[in-house]
Wavefront OBJ file of the C-alpha trace (Angstrom):
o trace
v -10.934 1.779 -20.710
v -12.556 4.993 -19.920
v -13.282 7.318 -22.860
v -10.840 9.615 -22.689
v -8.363 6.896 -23.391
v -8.967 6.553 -26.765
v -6.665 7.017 -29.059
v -4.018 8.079 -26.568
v -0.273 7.222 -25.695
v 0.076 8.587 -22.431
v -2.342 7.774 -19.767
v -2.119 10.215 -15.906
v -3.422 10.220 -12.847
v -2.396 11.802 -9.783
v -2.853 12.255 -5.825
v -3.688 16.120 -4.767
v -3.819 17.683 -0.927
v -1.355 19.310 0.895
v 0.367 18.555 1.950
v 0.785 15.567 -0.648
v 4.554 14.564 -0.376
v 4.208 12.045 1.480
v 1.302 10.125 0.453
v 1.830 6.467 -0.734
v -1.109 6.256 -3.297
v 1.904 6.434 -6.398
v 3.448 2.874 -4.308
v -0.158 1.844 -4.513
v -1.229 2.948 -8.463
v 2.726 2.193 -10.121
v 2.518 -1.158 -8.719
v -0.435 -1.805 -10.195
v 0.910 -0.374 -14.065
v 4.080 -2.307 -13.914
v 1.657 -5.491 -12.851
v -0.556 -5.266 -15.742
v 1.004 -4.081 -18.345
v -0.155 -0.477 -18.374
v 3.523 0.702 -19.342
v 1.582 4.346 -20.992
v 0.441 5.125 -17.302
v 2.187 8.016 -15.236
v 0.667 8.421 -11.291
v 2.225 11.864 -9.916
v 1.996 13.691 -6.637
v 0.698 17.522 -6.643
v 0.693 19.691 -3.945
v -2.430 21.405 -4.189
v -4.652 23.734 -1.812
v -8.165 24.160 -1.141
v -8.702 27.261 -3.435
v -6.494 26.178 -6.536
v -8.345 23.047 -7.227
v -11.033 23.906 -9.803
v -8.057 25.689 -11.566
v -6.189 23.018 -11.745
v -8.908 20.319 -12.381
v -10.190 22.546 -15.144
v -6.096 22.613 -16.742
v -5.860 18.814 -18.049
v -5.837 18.172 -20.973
v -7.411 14.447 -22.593
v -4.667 12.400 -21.076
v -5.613 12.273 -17.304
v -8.238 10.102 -16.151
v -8.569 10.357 -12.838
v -7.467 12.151 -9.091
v -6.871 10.520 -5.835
v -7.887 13.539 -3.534
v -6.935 13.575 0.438
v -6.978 16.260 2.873
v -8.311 18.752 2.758
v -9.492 18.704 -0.396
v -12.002 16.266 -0.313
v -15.312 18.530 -0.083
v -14.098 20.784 -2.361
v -13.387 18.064 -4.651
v -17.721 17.118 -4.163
v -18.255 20.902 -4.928
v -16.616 21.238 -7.984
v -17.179 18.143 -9.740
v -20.719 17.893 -12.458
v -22.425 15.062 -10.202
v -21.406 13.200 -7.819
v -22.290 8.924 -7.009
v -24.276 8.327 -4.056
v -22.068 7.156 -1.897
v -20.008 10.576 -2.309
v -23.174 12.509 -1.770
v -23.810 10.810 1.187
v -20.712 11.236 3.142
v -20.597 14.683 1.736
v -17.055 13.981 0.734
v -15.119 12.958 -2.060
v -11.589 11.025 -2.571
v -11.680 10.575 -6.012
v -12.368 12.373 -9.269
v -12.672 10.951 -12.775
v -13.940 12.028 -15.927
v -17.034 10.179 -17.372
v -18.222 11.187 -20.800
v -16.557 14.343 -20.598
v -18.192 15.200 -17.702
v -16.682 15.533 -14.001
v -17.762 12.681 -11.404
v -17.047 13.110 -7.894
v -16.604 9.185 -6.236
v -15.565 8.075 -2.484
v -13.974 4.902 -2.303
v -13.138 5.297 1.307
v -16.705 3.644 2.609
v -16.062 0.507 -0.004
v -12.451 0.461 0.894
v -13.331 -0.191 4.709
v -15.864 -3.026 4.144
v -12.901 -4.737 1.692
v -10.030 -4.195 4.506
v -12.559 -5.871 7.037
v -13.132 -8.631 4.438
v -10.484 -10.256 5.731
v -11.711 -11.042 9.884
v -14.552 -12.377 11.197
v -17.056 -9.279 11.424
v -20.294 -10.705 13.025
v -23.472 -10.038 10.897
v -25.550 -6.938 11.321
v -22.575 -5.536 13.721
v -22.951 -3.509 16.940
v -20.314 -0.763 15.641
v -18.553 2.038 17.719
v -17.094 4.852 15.929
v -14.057 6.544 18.070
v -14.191 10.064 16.364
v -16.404 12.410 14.493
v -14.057 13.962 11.593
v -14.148 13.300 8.222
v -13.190 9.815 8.274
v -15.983 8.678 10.238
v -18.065 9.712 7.594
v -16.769 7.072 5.928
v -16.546 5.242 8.796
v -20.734 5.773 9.025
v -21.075 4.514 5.414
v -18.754 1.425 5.583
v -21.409 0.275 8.789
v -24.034 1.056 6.295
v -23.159 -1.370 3.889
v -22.306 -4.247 6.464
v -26.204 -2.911 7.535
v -25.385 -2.078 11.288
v -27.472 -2.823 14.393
v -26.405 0.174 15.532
v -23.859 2.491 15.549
v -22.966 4.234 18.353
v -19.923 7.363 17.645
v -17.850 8.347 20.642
v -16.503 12.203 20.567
v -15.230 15.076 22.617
v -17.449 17.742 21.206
v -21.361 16.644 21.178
v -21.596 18.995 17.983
v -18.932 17.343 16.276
v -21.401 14.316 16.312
v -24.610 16.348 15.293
v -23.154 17.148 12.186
v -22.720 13.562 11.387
v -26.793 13.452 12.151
v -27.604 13.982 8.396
v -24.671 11.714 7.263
v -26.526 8.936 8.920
v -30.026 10.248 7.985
v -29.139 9.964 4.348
v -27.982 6.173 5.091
v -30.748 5.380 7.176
v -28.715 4.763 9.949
v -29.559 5.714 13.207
v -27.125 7.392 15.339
v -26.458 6.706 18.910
v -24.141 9.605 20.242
v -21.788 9.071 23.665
v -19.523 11.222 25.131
v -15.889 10.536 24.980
v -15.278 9.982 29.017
v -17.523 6.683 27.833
v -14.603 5.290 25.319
v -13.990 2.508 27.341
v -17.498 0.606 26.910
v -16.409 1.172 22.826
v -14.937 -2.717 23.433
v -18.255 -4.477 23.921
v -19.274 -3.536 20.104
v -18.476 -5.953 17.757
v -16.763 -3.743 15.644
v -14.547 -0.501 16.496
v -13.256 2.122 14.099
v -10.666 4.249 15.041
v -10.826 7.378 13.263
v -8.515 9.520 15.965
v -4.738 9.956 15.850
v -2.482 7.477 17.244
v -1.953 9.607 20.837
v -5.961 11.084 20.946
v -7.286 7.651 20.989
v -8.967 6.051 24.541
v -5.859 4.859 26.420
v -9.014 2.847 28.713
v -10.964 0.370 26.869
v -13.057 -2.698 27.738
v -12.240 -5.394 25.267
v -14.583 -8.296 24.731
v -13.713 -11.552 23.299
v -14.816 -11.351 19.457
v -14.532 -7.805 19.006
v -12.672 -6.586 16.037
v -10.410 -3.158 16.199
v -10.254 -1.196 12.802
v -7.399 1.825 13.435
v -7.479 3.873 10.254
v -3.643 4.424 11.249
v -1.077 3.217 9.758
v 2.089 5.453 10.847
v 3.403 4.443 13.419
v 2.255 1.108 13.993
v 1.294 -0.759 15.818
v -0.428 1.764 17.634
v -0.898 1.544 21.320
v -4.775 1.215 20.932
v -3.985 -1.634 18.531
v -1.085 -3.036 20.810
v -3.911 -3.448 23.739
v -6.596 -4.567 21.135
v -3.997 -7.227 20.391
v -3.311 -8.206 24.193
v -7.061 -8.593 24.857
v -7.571 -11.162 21.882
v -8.907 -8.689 19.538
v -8.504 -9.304 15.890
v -7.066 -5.411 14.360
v -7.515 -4.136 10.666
v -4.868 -1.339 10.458
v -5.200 1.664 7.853
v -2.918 0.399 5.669
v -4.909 -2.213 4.523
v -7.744 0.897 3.862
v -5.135 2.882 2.097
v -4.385 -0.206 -0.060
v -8.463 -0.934 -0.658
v -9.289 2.542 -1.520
v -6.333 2.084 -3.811
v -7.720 -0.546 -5.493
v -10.800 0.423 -6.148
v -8.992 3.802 -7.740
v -6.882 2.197 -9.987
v -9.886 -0.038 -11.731
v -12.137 3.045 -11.873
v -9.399 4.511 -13.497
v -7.480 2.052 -15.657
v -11.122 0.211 -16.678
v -9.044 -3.227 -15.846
v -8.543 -5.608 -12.698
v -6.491 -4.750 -10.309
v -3.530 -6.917 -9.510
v -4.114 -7.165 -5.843
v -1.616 -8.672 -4.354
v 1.305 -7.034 -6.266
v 0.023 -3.897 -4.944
v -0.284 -4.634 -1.308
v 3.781 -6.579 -1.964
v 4.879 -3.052 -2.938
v 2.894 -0.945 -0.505
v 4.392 -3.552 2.555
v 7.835 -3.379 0.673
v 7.563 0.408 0.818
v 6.926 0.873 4.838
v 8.761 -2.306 5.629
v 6.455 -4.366 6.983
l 1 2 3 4 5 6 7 8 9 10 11 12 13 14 15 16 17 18 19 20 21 22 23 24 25 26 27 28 29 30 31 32 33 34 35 36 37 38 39 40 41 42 43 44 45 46 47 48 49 50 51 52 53 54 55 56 57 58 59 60 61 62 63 64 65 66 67 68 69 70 71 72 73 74 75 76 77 78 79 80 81 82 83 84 85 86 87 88 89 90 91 92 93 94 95 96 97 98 99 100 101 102 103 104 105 106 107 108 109 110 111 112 113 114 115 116 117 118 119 120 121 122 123 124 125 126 127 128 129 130 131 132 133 134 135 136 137 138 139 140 141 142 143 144 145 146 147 148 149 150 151 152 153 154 155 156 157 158 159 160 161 162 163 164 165 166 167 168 169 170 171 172 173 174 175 176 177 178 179 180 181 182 183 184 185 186 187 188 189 190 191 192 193 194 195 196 197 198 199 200 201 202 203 204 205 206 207 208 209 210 211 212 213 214 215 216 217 218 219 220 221 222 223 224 225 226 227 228 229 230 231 232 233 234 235 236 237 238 239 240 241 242 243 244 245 246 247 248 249 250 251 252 253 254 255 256 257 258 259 260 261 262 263 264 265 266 267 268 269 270 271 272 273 274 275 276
């Protein structure tokens, strides 16, 4: 267990953004008491913005351990924390705060989360990636081809400056960073791997599959998506976002619970929940 569980009764954690009412992460973390036990453990919503979250952060008391943080606090969350880990520092984001040694460590567990989702297809070694997308979650996006060390990367986006800000992102990976203009979506299919980082309706309605290639689309409502739906057709193997949701979950709950998570009990719940 972390340290600031000793010698407690009640154990919290919580997700914070706004808005924050509909997030799934409590699905995700309850499952994952009830499965192991942790009966002391409460996982809350809170509807937080931007410029109340030191305030808040700075208000618990002993009992929390840790904060799933989404939109659009996740910088702000890398700000305010006492030192971030290097993944977090590197994406220049942060989903996740816990409290090491009384002092205030800003994590991402997106990057890790994609490379655990994609554990389950065929991704070919040293992948040929294509990024659709240059927000905040292909930051992530950038780091997850990092650890399955790349070939290249190439990101496809609307606004060439959107891309030059994810220049240093890569620099700090030591990635290199192939940049194409969004009229060029459709040669996104010959990569071996694709992320999807757009909304369901922004994404390339025009894309040449190859045989092999594997479609990750960070979406996850609605589904299937039509990008997904046509990655399907063509013979594509798709990794949708709720199988990123659930990973990033994961890893969460055992940075903040100090114990295994119970996997598969988890993703039964989160399934249960959207009614897949």
């Amino acid at each position: 267990m972390l340290a600031r569980d000793e010698g407690r009764t009640t154990s919290r954690a919580a997700v914070l953004g706004s808005p924050v009412s509909h997030s799934l992460s409590p699905v995700i973390h309850e499952a994952g008491y009830a499965a192991t036990g942790l009966t002391h453990w409460h996982y809350d919503r809170i509807e937080c913005a931007e410029d109340e979250l030191e305030a808040l952060v700075a208000s618990f008391g002993p009992e929390w351990a840790g904060l799933s943080v989404t939109m659009p606090l996740k910088e702000r969350a890398l700000a305010i924390a006492d030192a971030p880990t290097d993944i977090a520092a590197a994406i220049g984001s942060a989903n996740t705060l816990l409290w090491r040694d009384g002092r205030l460590i800003a994590d991402n567990t997106d990057a890790p989360g994609m490379v655990d989702a994609l554990a389950a297809v065929d991704v070919a070694t040293h992948p040929h990636v294509a990024i659709l997308g240059a927000g905040g979650t292909a930051r992530a996006a950038l780091a997850a081809a990092a650890q399955l060390e790349a070939e290249s990367v190439t990101v496809y986006a609307r606004r060439p400056e959107a891309i030059a800000r994810l220049e240093p992102v890569a620099d700090s990976l030591g990635l290199g960073l192939n940049a194409a203009a969004w009229h060029e979506a459709a040669a996104s299919g010959q990569a071996d791997l694709v992320v999807s980082t757009v909304p369901a309706k922004a994404a390339p309605t025009q894309i040449d599959w190859r045989t092999g290639c594997v479609l990750f689309d960070v979406i996850y409502d609605p589904w299937p998506t039509p990008l997904a739906t046509r990655a399907t057709t063509a013979g594509c193997l798709v990794v949708d976002g709720l199988e990123l949701l659930l990973a990033q979950g994961v890893r969460q709950f055992e940075l903040f619970c100090g114990v295994e998570a119970p996997t598969q009990k988890m993703r039964a719940a989160l399934h249960a929940r959207v009614g897949r």
